[in-house]
C-alpha positions in Angstrom: -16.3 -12.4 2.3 -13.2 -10.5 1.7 -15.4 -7.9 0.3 -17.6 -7.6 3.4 -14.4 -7.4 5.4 -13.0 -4.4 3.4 -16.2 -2.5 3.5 -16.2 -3.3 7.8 -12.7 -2.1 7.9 -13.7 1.0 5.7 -16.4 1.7 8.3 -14.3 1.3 10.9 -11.8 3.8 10.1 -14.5 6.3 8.6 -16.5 5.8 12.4 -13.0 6.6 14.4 -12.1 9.4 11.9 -15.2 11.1 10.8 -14.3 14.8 10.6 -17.2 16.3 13.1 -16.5 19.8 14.3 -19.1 19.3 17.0 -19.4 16.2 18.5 -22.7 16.0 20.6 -23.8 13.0 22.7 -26.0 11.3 19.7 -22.5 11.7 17.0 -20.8 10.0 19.4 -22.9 6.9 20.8 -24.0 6.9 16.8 -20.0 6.6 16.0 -19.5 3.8 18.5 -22.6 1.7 17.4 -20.7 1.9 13.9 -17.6 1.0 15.4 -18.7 -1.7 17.3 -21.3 -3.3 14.1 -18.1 -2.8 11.9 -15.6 -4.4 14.3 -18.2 -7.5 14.5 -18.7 -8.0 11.2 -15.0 -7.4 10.5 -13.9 -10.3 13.3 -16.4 -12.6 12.4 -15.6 -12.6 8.3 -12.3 -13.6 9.4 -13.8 -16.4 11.7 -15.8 -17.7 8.6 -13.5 -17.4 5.8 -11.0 -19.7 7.9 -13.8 -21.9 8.6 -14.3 -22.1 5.4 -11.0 -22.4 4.2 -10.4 -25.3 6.6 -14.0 -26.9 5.5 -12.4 -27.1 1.8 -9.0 -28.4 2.8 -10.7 -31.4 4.5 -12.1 -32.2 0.9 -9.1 -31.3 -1.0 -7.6 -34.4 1.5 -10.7 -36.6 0.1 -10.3 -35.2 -3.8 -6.4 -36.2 -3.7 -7.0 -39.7 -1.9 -10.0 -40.5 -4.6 -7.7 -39.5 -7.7 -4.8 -41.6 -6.6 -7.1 -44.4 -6.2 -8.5 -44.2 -9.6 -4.9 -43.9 -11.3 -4.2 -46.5 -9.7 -7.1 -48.6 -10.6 -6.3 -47.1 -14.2 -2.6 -48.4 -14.2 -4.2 -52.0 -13.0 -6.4 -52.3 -15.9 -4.2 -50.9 -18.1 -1.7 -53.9 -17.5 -4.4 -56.4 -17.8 -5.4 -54.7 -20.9 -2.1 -55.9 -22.4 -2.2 -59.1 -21.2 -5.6 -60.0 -22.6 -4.7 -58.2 -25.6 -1.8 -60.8 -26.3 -4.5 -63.8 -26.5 -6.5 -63.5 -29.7 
């Protein structure tokens, strides 16, 4: 995504800046169709990668809970090991 968003940004500049001598009615409704696509993509990447950033924060939250859970199911057996290992 972040490379989509650099090559949109790119575009964007290279549409506001493109060095035309003559600027005729086609050069310039072309320029602000690029603009306008480029500005688009450029806002909507943004939009996604945060969506997606948040998607994975949600199961980072579920990853972290899970671990503890099994450490401390691994702790638990652990000390019943040693008891049972005291019996022969």
């Amino acid at each position: 995504m972040s490379l989509t968003n650099a090559i949109s940004a790119i575009a964007v500049v290279g549409s506001t800046s493109s060095p035309v001598s003559r600027r005729t009615g086609l050069s310039t409704a072309l320029g602000a169709i690029a603009v306008f696509a480029s500005v688009t993509t450029f806002v909507s990447g943004f939009l996604i990668t945060d969506r997606m950033l948040k998607m994975f924060r949600s199961a980072e939250i579920v990853i972290t809970t899970i671990t503890q859970l099994s450490y401390l199911a691994a702790a638990t057996l652990f000390i019943f090991s040693l008891r049972w290992l005291s019996r022969p």
